[in-house]
Each structure stands twice: as structure tokens, then as C-alpha cells.
Z-matrix of the N, CA and C atoms (Angstrom, degrees):
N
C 1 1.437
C 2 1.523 1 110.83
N 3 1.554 2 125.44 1 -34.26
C 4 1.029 3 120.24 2 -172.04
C 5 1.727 4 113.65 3 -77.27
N 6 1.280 5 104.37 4 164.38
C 7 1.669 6 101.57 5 177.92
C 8 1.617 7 105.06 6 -114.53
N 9 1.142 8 105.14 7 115.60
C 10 1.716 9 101.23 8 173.51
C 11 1.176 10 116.69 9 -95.70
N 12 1.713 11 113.35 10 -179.59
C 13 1.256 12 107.93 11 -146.41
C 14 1.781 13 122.21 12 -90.04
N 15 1.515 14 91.26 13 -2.12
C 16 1.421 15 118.98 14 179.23
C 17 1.453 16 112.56 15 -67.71
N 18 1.399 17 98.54 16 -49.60
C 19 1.680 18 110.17 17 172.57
C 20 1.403 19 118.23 18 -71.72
N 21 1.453 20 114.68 19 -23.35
C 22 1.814 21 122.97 20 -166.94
C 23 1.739 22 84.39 21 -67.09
N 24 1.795 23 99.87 22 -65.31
C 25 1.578 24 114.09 23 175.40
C 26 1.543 25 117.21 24 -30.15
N 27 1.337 26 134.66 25 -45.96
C 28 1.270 27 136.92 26 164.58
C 29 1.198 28 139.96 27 -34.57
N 30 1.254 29 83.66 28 -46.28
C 31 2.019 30 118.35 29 -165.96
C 32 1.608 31 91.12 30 -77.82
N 33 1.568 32 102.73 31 -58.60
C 34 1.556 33 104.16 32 -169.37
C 35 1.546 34 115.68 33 -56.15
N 36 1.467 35 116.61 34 -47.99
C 37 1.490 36 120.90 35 168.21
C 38 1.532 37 123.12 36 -46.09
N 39 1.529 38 107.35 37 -43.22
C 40 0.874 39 124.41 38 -174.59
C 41 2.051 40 121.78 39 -54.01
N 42 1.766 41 103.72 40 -52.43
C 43 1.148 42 126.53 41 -176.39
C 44 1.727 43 113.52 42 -99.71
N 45 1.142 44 113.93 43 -34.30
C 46 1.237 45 108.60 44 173.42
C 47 1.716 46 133.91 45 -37.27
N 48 1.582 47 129.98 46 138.23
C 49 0.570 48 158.97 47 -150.83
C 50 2.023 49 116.16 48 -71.76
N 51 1.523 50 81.93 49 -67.44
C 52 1.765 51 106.85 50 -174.18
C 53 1.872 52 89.93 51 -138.45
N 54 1.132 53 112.87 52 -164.00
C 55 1.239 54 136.02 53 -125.77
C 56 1.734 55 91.43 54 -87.15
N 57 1.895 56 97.05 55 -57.36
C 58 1.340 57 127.81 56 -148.37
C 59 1.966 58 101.16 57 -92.84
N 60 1.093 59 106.23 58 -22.20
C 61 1.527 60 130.35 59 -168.84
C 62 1.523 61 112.29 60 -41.49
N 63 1.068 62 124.81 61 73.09
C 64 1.909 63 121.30 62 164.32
C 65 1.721 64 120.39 63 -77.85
N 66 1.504 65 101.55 64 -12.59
C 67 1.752 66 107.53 65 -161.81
C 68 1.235 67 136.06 66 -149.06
N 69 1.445 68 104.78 67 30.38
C 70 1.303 69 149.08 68 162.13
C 71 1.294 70 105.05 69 -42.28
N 72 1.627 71 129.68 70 146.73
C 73 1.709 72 109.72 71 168.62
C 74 1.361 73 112.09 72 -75.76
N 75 1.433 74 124.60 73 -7.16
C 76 1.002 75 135.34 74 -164.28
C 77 1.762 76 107.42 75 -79.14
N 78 1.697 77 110.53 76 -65.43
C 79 1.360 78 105.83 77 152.23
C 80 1.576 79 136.98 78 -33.79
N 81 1.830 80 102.20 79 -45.13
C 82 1.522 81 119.25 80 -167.52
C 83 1.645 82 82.08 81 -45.83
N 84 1.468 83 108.18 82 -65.03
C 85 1.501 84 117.01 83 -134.61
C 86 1.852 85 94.72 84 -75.79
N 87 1.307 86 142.50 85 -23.56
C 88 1.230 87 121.12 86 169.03
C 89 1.652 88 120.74 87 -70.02
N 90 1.545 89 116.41 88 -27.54
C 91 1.318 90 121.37 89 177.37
C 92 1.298 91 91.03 90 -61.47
N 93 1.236 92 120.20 91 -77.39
C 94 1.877 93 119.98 92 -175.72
C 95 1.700 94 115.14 93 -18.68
N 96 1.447 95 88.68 94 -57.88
C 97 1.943 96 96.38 95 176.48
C 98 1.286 97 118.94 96 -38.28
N 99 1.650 98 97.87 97 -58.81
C 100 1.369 99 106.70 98 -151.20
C 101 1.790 100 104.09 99 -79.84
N 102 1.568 101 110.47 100 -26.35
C 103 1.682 102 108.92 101 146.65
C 104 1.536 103 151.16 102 -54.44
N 105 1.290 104 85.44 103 -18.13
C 106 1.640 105 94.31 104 -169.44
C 107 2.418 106 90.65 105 -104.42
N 108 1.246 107 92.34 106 -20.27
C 109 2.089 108 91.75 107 166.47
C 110 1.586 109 103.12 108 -77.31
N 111 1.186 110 125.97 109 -33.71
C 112 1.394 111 124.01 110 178.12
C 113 1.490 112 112.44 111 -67.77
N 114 1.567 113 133.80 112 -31.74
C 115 0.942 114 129.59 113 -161.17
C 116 2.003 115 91.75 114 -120.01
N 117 0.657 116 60.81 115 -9.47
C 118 1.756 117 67.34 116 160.90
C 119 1.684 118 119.57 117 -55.93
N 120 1.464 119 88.23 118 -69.26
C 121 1.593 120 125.23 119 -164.15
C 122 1.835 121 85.82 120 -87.62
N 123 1.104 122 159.29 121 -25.78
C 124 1.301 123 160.64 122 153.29
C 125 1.782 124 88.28 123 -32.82
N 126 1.224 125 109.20 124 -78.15
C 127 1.551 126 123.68 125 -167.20
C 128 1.643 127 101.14 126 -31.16
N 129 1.151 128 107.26 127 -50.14
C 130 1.471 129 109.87 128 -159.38
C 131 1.776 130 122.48 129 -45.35
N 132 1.382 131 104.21 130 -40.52
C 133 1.553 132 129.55 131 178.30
C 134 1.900 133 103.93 132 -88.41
N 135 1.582 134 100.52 133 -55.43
C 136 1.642 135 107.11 134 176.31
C 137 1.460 136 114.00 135 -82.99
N 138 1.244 137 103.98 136 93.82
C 139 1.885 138 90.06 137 -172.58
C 140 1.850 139 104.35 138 -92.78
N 141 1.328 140 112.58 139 -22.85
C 142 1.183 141 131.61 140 -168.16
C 143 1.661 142 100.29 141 -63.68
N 144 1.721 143 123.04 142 -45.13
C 145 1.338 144 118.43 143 -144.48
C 146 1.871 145 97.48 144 -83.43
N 147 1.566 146 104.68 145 122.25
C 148 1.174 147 122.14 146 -171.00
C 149 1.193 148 100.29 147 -99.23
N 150 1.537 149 128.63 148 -29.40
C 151 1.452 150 113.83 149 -170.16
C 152 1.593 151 105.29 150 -92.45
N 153 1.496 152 121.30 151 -11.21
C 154 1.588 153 110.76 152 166.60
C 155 1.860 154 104.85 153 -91.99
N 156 1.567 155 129.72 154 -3.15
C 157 1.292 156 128.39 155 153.68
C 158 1.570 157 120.38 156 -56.13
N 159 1.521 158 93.22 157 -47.10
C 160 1.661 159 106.99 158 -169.49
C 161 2.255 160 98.91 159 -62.36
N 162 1.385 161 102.40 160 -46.86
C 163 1.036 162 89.97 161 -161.47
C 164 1.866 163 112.46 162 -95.19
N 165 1.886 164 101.01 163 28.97
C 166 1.649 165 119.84 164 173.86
C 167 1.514 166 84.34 165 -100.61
N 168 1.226 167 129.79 166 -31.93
C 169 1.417 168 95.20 167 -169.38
C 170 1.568 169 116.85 168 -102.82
N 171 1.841 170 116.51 169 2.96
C 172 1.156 171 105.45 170 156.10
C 173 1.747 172 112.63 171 -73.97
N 174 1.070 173 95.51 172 -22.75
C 175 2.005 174 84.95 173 174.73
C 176 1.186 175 121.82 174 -55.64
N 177 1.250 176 103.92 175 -35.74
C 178 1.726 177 120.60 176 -173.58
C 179 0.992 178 119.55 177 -55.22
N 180 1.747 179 101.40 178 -47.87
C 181 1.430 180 116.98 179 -169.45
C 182 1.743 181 116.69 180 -75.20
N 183 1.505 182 105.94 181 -26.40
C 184 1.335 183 128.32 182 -174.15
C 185 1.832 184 99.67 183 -69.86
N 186 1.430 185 98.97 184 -45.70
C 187 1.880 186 101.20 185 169.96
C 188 0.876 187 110.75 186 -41.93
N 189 1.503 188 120.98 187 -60.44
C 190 1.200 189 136.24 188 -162.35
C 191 1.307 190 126.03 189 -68.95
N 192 1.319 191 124.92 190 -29.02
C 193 1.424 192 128.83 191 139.77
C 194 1.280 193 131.43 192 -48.25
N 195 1.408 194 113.79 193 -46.42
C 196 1.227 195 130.42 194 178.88
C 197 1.669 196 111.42 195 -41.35
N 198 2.001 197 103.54 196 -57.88
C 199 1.238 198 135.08 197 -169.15
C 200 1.452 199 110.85 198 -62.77
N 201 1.391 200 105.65 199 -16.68
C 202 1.163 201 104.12 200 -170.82
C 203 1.406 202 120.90 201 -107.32
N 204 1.348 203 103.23 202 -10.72
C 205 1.542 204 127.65 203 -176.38
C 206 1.688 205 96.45 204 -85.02
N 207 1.467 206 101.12 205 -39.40
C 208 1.668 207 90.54 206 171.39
C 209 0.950 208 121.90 207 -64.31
N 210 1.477 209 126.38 208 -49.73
C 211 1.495 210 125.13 209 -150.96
C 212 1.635 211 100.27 210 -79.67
N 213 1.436 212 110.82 211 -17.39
C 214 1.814 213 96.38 212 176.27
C 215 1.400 214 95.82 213 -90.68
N 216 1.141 215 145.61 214 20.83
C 217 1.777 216 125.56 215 -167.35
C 218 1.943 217 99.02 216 -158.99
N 219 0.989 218 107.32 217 -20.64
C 220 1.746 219 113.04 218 152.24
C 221 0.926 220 120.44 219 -146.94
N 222 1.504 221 134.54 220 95.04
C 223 1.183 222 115.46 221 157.50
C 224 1.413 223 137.54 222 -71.60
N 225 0.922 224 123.70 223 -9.50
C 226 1.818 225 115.25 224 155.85
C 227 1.138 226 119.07 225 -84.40
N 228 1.073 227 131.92 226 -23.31
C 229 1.467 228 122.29 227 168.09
C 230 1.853 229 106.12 228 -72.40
N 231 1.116 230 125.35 229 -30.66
C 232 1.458 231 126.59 230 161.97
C 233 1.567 232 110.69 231 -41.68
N 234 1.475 233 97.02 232 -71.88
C 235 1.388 234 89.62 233 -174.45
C 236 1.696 235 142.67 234 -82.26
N 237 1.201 236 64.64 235 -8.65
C 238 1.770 237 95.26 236 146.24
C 239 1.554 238 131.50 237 -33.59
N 240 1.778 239 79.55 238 -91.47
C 241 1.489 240 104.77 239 161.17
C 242 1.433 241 123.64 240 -52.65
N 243 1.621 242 125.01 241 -43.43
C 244 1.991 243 117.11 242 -179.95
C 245 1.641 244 93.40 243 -57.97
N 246 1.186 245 113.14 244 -45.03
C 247 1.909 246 108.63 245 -148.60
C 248 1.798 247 88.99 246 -69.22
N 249 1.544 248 130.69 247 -45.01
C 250 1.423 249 111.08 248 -174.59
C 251 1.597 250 109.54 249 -69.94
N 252 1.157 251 114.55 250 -37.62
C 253 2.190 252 111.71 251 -178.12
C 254 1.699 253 103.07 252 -65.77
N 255 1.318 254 92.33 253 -33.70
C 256 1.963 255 100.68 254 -168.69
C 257 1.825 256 107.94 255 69.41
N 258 1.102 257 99.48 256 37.44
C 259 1.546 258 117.00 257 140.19
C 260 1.240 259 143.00 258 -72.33
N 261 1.362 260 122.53 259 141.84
C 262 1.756 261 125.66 260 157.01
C 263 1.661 262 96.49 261 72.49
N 264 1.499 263 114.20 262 39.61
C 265 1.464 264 130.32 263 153.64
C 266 1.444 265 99.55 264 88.64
């Protein structure tokens, strides 16, 4: 369930922008992704735990801001970004 820092490091290399880039919405929103698949698959075995549910769907919602901040202020980097996570259909 946990995300270490090897993988945080991944994500960031992975999506980043320019050189120096940790906080991009573009980054924000793959760390988010790749948190809310971890706690996803948590659910599967823990169906009971409501207080790590409660705090999957503030992530969600935080994407979802994120997603939305892109698509009015870049749209190619939006669509960019759904087609590599395979989000938002």
C-alpha cells in the first residue's frame, strides 16, 4: 500500500516537464494516479477500512481538480496526460 520514494522518484522523472520540475499539474496528477491504484487494490482484501476510503476519495477529488485546471489552461498536455494514466475514458 505504501508508496516509496523510489517509485515517487519514477513518476516524477517519468512526467516531468523541464529538468528541475517536481510540481507541475502534470507530475501532481500522475503521483495522485499512481496513489489512488495503490489504494485501490488495498480495498480489495480491506473492504471494511473506511477511514483509508474516506481519504481515496479526497485524492480523487484533488485529481480532479488538478484535471481540470489542465484542460482549461493546457490542453495538450491534458490529453496527453489521460491517454498515458488511461483515465477519464
Amino acid at each position: 500500500m505504501s508508496f516509496t520514494h523510489e517509485e515517487k522518484t519514477n513518476v516524477i522523472n517519468k512526467y516531468r516537464t523541464h529538468e528541475s520540475d517536481t510540481g507541475s499539474p502534470e507530475v501532481q496528477v500522475a503521483i495522485l494516479s499512481t496513489r489512488i491504484v495503490n489504494l485501490t487494490s488495498h480495498f480489495k482484501t480491506h473492504k471494511k477500512d473506511h477511514s483509508s476510503r474516506r481519504g481515496l476519495i479526497k485524492l480523487v477529488n484533488q485529481r480532479r481538480r488538478l484535471l481540470t485546471y489542465l484542460k482549461k489552461h493546457n490542453k495538450g498536455s491534458y490529453q496527453k496526460i489521460i491517454g498515458e494514466l488511461g483515465i477519464r475514458g
